[in-house]
C-alpha positions in Angstrom: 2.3 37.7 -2.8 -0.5 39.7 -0.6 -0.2 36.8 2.0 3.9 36.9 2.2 2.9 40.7 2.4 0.7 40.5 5.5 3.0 37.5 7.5 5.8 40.8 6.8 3.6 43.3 8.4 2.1 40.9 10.9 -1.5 41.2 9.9 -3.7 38.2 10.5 -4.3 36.2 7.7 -8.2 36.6 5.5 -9.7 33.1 6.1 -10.1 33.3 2.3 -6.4 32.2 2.4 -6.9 29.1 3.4 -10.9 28.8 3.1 -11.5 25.3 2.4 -8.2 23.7 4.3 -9.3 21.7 6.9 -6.2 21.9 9.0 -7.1 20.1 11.9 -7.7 16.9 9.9 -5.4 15.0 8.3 -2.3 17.0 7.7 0.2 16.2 5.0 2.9 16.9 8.0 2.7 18.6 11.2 5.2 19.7 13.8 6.8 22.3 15.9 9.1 25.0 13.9 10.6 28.1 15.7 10.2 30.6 12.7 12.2 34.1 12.4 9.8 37.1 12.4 10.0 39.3 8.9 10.9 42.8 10.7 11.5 42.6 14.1 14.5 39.7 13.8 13.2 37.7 17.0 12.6 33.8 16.8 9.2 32.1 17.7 8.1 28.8 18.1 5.1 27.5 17.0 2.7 24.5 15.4 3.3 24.2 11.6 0.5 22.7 9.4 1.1 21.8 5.7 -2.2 20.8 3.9 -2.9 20.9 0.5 -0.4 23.6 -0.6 -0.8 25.6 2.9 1.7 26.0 5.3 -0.1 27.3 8.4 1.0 28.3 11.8 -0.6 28.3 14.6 0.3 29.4 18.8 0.1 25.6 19.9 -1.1 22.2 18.6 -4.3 22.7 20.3 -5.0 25.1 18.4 -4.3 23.7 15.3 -6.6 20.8 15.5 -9.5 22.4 17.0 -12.1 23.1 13.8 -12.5 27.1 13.0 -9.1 28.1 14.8 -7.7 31.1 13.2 -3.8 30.3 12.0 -1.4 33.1 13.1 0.0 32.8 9.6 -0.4 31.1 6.1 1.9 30.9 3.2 0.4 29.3 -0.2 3.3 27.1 -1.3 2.3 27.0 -4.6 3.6 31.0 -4.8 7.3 30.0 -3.7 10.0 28.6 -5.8 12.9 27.5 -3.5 13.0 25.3 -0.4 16.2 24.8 1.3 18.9 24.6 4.1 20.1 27.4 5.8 22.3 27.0 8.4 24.8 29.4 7.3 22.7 32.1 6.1 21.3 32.0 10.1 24.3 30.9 11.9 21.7 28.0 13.4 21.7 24.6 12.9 18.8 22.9 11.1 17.9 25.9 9.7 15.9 26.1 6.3 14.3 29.0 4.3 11.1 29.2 2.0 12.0 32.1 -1.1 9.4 33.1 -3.7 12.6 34.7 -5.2 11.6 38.0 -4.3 10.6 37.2 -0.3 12.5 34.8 2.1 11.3 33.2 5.3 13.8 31.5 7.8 12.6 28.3 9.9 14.5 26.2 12.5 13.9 22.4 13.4 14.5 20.6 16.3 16.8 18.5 15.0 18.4 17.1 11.6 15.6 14.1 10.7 12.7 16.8 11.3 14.6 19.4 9.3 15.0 17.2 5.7 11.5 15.6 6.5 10.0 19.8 6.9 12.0 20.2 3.7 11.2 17.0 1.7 7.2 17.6 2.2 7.2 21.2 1.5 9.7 20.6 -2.1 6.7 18.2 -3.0 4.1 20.4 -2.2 5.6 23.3 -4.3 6.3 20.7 -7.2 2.5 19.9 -7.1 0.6 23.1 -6.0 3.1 25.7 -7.8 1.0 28.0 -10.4 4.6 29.2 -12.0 6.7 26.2 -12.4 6.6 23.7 -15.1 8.5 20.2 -15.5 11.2 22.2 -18.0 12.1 24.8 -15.1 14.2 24.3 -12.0 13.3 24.5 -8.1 16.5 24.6 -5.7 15.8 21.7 -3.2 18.5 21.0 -0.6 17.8 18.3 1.4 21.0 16.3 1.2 22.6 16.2 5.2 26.1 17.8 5.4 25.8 19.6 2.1 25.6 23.6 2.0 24.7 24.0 -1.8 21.7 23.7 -3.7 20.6 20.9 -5.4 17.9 21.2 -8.5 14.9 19.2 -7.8 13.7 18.4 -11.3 17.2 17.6 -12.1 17.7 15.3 -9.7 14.7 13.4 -10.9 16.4 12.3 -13.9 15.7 8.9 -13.6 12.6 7.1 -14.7 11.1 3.8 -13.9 8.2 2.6 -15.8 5.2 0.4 -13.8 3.1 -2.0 -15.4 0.5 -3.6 -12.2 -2.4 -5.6 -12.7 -5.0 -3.1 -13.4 -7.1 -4.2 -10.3 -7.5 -2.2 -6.8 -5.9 -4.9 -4.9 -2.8 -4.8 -6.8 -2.6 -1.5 -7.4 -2.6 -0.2 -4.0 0.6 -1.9 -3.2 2.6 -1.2 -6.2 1.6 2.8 -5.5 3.2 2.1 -2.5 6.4 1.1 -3.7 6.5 4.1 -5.6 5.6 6.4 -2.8 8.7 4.0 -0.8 11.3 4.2 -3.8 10.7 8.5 -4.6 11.1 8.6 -0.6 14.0 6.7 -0.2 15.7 7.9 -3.1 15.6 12.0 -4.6 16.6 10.7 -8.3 13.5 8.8 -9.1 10.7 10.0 -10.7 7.7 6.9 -11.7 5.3 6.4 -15.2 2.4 3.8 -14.2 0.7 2.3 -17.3 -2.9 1.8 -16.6 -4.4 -0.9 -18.6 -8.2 -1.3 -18.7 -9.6 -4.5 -17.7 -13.3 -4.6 -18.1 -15.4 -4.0 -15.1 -12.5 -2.1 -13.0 -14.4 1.6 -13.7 -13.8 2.0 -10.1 -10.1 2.2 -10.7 -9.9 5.1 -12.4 -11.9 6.9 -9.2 -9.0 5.2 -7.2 -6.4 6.7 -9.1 -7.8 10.1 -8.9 -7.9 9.9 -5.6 -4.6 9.0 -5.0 -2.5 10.6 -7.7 -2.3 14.0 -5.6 -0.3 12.5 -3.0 2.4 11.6 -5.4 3.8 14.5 -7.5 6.5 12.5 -9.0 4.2 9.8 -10.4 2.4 9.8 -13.5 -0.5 8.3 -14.7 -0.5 6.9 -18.3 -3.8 5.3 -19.4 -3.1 2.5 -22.0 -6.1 2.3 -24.6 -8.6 -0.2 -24.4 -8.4 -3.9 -25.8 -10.7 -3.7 -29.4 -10.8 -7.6 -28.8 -12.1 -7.9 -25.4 -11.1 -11.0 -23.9 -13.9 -13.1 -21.8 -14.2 -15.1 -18.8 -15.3 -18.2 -19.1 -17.7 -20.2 -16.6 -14.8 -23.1 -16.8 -11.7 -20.9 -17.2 -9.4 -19.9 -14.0 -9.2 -16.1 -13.5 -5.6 -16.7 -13.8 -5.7 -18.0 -17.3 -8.4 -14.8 -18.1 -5.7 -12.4 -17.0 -2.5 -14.2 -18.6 -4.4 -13.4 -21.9 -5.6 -10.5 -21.2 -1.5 -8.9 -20.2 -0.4 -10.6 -23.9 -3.4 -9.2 -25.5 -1.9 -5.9 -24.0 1.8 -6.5 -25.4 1.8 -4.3 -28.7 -0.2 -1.7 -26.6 2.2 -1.3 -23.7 5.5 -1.7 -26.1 3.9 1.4 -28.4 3.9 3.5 -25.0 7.2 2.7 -23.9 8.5 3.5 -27.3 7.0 6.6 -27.1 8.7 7.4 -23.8 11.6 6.4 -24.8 11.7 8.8 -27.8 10.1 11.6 -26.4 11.7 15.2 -26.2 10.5 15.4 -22.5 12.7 13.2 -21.4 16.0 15.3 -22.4 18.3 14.7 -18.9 16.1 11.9 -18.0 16.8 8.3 -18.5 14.2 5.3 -17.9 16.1 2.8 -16.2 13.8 -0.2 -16.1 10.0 -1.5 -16.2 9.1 -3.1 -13.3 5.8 -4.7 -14.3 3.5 -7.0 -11.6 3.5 -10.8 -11.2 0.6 -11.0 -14.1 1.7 -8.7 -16.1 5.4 -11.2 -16.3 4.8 -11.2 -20.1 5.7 -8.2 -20.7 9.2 -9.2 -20.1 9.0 -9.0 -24.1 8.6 -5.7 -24.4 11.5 -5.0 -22.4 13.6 -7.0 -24.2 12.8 -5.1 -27.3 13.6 -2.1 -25.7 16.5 -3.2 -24.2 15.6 -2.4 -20.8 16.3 -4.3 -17.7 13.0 -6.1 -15.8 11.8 -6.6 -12.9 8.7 -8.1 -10.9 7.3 -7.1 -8.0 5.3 -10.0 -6.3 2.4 -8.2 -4.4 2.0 -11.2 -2.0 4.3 -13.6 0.0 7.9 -15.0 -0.4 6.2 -17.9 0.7 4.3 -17.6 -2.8 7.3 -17.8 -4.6 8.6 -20.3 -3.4 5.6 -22.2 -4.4 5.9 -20.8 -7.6 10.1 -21.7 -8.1 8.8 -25.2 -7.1 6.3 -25.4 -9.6 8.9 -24.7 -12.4 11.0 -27.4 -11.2 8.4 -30.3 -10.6 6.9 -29.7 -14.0 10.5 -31.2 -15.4 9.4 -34.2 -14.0 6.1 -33.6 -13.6 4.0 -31.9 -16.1 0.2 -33.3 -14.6 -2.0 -30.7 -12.7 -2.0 -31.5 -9.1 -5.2 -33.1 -7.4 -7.1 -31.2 -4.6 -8.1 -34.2 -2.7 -5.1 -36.2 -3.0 -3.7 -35.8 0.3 -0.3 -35.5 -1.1 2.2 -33.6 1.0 4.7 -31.7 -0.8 8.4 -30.6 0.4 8.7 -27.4 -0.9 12.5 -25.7 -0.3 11.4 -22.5 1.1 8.8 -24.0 3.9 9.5 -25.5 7.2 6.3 -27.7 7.2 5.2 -29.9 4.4 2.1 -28.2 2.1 -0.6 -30.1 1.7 -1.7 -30.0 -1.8 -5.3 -29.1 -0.9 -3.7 -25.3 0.1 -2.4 -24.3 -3.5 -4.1 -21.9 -5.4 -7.6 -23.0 -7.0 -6.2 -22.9 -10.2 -3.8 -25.6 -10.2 -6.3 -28.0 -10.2 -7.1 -26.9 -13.3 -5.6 -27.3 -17.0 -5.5 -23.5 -18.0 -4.8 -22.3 -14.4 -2.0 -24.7 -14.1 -0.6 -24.0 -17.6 -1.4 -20.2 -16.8 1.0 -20.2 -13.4 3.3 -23.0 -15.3 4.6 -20.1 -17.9 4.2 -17.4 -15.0 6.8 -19.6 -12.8 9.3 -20.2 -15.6 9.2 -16.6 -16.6 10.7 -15.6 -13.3 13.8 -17.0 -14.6 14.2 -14.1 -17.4 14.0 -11.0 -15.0 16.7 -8.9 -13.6 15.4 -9.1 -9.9 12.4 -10.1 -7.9 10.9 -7.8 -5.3 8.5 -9.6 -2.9 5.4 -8.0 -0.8 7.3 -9.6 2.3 10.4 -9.1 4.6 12.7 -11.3 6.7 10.9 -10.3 9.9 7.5 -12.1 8.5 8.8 -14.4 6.8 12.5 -15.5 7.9 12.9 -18.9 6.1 11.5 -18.2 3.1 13.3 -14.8 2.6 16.7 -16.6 4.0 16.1 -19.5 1.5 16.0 -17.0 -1.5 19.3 -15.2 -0.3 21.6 -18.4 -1.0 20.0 -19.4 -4.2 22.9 -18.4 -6.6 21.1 -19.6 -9.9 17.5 -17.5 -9.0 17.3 -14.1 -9.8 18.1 -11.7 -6.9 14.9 -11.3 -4.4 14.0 -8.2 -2.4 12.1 -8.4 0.6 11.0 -4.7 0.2 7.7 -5.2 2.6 5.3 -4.3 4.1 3.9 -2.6 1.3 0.4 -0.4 2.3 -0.2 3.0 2.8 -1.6 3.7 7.0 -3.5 6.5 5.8 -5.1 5.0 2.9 -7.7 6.3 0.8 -11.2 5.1 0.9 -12.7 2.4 -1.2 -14.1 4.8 -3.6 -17.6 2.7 -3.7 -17.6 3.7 0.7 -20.1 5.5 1.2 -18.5 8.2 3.8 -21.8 8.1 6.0 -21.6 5.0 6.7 -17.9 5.1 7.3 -18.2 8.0 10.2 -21.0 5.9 11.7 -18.9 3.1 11.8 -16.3 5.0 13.5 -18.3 6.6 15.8 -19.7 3.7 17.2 -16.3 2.0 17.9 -14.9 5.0 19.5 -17.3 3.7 22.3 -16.2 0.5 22.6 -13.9 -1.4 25.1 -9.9 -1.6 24.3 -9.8 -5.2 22.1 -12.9 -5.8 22.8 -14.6 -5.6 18.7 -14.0 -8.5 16.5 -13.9 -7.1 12.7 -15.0 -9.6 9.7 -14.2 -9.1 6.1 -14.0 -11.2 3.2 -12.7 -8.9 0.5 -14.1 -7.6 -2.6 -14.7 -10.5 -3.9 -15.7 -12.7 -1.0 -19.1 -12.4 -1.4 -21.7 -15.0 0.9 -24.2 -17.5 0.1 -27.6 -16.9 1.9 -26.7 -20.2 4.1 -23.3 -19.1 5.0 -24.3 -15.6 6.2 -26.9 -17.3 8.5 -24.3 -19.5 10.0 -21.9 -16.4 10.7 -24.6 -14.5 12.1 -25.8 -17.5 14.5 -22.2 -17.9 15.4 -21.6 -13.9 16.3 -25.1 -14.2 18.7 -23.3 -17.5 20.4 -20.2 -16.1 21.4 -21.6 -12.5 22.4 -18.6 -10.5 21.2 -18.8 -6.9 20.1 -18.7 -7.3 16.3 -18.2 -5.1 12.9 -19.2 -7.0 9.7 -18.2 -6.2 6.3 -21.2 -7.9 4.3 -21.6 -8.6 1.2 -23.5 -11.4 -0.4 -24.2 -13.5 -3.7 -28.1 -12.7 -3.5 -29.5 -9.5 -3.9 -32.0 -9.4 -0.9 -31.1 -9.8 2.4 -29.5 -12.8 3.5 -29.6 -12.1 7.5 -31.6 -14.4 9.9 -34.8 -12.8 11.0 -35.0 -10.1 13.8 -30.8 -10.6 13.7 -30.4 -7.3 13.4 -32.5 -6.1 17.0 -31.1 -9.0 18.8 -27.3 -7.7 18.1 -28.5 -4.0 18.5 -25.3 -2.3 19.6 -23.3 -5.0 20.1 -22.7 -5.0 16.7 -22.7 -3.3 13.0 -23.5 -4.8 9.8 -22.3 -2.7 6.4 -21.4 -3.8 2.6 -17.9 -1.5 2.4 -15.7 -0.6 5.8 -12.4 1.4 6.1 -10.4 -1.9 6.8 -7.1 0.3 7.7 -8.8 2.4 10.0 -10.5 0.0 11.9 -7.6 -2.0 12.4 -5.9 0.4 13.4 -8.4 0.9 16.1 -7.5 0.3 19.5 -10.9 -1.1 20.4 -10.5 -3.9 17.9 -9.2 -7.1 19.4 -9.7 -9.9 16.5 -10.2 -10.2 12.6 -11.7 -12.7 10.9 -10.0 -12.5 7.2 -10.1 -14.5 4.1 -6.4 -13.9 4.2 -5.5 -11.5 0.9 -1.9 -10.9 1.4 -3.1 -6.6 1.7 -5.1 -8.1 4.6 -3.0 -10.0 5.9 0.0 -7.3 6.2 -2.5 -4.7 7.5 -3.2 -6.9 10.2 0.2 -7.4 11.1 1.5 -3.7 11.2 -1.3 -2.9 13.5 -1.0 -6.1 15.7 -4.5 -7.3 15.4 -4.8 -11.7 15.5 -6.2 -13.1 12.5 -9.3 -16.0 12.3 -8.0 -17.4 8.9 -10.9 -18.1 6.4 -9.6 -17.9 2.4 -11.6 -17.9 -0.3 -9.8 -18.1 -3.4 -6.7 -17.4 -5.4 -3.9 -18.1 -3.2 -5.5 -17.4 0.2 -5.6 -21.0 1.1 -1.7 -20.8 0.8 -1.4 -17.8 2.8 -3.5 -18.8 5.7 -1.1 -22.0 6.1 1.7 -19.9 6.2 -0.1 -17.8 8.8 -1.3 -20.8 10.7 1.6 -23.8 10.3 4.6 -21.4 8.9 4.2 -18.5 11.2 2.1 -18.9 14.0 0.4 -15.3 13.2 -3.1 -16.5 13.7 -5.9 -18.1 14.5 -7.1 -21.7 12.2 -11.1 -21.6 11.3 -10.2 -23.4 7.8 -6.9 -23.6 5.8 -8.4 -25.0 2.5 -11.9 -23.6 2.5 -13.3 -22.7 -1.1 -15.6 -20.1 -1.8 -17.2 -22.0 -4.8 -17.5 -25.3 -3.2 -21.0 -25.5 -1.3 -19.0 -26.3 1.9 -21.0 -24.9 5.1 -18.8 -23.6 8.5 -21.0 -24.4 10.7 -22.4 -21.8 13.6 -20.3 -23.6 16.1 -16.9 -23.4 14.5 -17.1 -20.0 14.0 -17.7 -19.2 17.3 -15.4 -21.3 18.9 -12.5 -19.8 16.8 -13.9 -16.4 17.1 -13.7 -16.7 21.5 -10.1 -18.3 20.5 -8.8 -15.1 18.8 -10.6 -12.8 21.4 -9.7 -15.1 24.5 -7.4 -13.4 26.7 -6.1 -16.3 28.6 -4.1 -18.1 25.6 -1.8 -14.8 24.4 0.2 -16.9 22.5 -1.0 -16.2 18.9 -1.8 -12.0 19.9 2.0 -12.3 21.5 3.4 -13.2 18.4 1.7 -10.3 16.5 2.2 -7.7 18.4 6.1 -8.7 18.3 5.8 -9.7 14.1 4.2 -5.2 14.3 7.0 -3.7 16.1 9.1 -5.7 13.7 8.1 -4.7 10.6 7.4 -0.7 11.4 11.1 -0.6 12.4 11.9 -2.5 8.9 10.8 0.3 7.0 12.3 3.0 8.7 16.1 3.8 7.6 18.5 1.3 8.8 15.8 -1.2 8.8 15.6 -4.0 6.6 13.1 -3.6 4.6 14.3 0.0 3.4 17.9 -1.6 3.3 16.2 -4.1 0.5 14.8 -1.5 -1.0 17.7 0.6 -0.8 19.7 -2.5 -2.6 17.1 -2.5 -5.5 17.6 1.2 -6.2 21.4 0.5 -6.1 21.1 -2.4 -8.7 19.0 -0.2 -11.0 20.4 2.8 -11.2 23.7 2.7 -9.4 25.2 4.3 -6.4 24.2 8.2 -5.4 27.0 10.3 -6.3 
């Protein structure tokens, strides 16, 4: 209490109280407050910073994001125990007060939204930094509008929903999201994410350390590892690998959820429902044991599942694989255009990838709801198509799902990731084009070559996330002086911030759905070059569907020798940048204010989500 102490006497704070904050970097929330001095009674307003269980002031926000500024005040959240409205202790609308039980401090915000917002970050921040309170005791937390009593925070997070993703990076990011969307949107829901271990994902764990602090009502439940390891075969479709892999898991994951269900810590609380990732559908058997109701949450497009509800239903007539080269043209309800065959997912041209998505598709049918990666904004037709299917599980169009402030790849090294940023701080408004292939898109020598020739033809500024399938350098001779600041080569960038970078005009992508909704919220064009999975799907609904980007190749395959030559790279690469055909960067910048207004309240993404929460757990009160 020393600190609470010194703000009462008006002391400056010791910089040992918040040694170590970097305040001017990054806050958790930061924002004008007019705050009621201790003794003399007289109301102030100043620049509030909460970071990592601080809650600083400071004269202006100059001040507080200029490095080595001295705050005017600090409290350590972590020593108070009550955050709530206080209107009509104050006489003063959008009031709210901080109380370690024996001190009280008064604040005013500018209005309603800011006041719950103030009120919602700071009741998190004493949840996850408090020293006194454990998960059995209760912290007042009044953030309900209209309402003048207190409501118990931990008590209000009675209900539980239990998260199975697909223990990889790229599916995990967006299924933290929809937890950090669904505790947001609604005060009763608290989250358990089973972690299952899939053999060379050790980066995942770093991932979830590095994430886990930003969401105090989600927990982290690591499900042991597999004694029977299963193996990827040289022939066998990823797809079919991780099918058996998620039934492997099936006594594993039922074990945990038994114990949850039965555990003493969960007196008041009730789990709901498991809402477990597209791979992991299987586990629809576990909740089915449990009785529990399940859902999926497709981390890609509704376009995907509508492939995916047409698979199902050509299979009763149909049950051969489908053939790449075929040229066949398929009506799929759900898609304007016909889809060629040659843009499904790689591993429907083969026996255990096809028999893999077959039981995938058909298990859609046994869920309680399907929420989709997607919203009607992106993807109208699709979305609208699933809304009057009466014999289809409900679908939610709960997207975009990605986190603007996301955490760094935790193999980036940070070096590299300032130098990257520093050099395209210097450059022209749209005037970088940024090139990434994913994690796994990894280059053949003669493919790199042919990307490199093509970024010296065209003469555009460039960044280029590289990574290859040899171990030495892959890059033409002398590439590297001839392109010396026009351009920067590196294995890992920070995709989200440079897309979010004002001096980046273009992005060549091989068109992962995470891509692929980064590059909308920000309103960058996309060059559409898949690899594998179901990227050749996604780039023709980017391409033919949408008209959201830019068409290097629709059906490209990473394993399949095929060279892009110099030229074509270029010539798409001047198409995306070009600003005298808007047409394509037009419809992208519409498609970002679109979808940022869809999450915000009212919007329809949040209503979608708002309708899920409804059909799980009911109705507030």
């Amino acid at each position: 209490m020393e600190n609470l102490w010194r703000i009462a006497t008006g002391q400056d704070p010791n910089r040992e109280d918040y040694e170590g904050i970097e305040f001017w970097s990054n806050p958790e929330r930061s924002g004008w407050l007019t705050k009621q001095g201790d003794y003399i009674k007289t109301w102030r307003r100043r620049w509030f910073v909460l970071k990592r269980g601080k809650l600083l002031w400071f004269k202006d926000q100059a001040a507080a994001e200029t490095r080595g500024s001295t705050p005017r005040g600090v409290i350590s959240v972590g020593d108070c125990l009550t955050v709530k409205g206080a209107e009509d202790v104050v006489n003063k609308p959008f009031a709210f007060e901080i109380s370690s039980g024996s001190y009280t401090l008064f604040f005013v915000a500018d209005n309603d939204k800011e006041k719950e917002e103030w009120i919602n970050s700071i009741g998190r921040s004493i949840v996850q930094h408090s020293r006194s309170v454990t998960d059995s005791e209760v912290l007042d937390y009044d953030h309900r509008p209209g309402k003048n009593k207190s409501y118990l925070l931990l008590e209000m997070r009675n209900t539980e929903l239990i998260f199975i993703p697909t223990p990889t990076v790229g599916h995990l990011v967006p299924f933290l999201e929809l937890a950090r969307r669904l505790i947001d949107q609604d005060d009763r829901i608290r989250i358990t994410v089973l972690v299952m271990k899939l053999q060379g994902q050790s980066h995942l764990d770093a991932y979830v350390n590095s994430i886990a602090s930003s969401l105090p009502y989600v927990r982290f439940i690591d499900v042991p590892e597999l004694e029977d390891k299963p193996t990827l075969g040289s022939t066998q479709s990823a797809e079919a690998f991780v099918y058996d892999f998620t039934e492997r898991n099936i006594p594993l994951v039922r074990n945990i959820v038994l114990s949850i269900l039965s555990s003493p810590a969960l007196d008041g609380v009730k789990v709901k429902g498991i809402v477990a990732d597209f791979f992991c559908l299987p586990m629809v058997e576990v909740a089915r044991d449990v009785t529990l109701p399940f859902y999926v949450f497709l981390t890609t497009s509704s376009g995907f599942l509508a492939m995916l509800q047409y698979l199902a239903d050509r299979h009763s007539n149909d049950t051969s694989v489908f053939v790449r080269d075929s040229g066949e043209m398929l009506s799929i309800p759900g898609f304007v255009n016909p889809v060629p065959v040659n843009v499904l997912p790689t591993a429907l041209f083969m026996e255990d990838g096809y028999d893999a998505y077959l039981k995938l598709a058909m298990l859609f049918n046994k869920t309680n709801g399907i929420l989709v990666n997607s919203s009607i904004d992106i993807e109208p037709f699709s979305v609208n198509h699933f809304s009057s299917e009466k014999s289809y599980p409900p679908v939610y169009a709960v997207g975009p799902m990605f986190n603007p402030k996301a955490q760094p790849h935790p193999d980036q090294d940070l070096g590299v990731r300032d130098e990257l940023m520093k050099w395209v701080d210097d450059q022209p408004e749209a005037s970088v084009v940024f090139l990434c292939f994913g994690s796994m898109g990894r280059l053949k020598g003669s493919l790199v070559k042919e990307i490199a020739h093509g970024l010296e033809l065209c003469h555009y500024r460039f960044i280029w996330s590289l990574r290859t399938e040899e171990d030495d350098d892959s890059l033409p001779e002398g590439f590297l002086d001839r392109v010396k600041g026009r351009g920067m080569v590196c294995r890992w960038s920070p995709q989200v911030e440079i897309l979010n970078h004002e001096a980046v005009g273009g992005f060549v992508s091989h068109c992962g759905w995470n891509s692929i909704v980064e590059s909308l919220w920000f309103g960058v064009p996309t060059v559409t070059w898949p690899m594998y999975a179901e990227q050749q799907l996604n780039a023709f609904l980017m391409v033919k569907e949408l008209n959201l980007a830019v068409e290097l190749k629709l059906d490209y395959r990473a394993r399949r020798d095929e060279l892009v030559s110099a030229s074509e790279i270029e010539t798409a690469i001047r198409c995306v940048m070009s600003k005298d055909d808007g047409l394509v960067r037009k419809r992208v910048m519409d498609i970002s204010q679109m979808v940022r207004r869809a999450t915000l309240n009212g919007g329809c993404s949040y209503l979608a989500t708002e309708k899920f929460i409804q059909d799980v757990i009911g109705v507030k009160p």
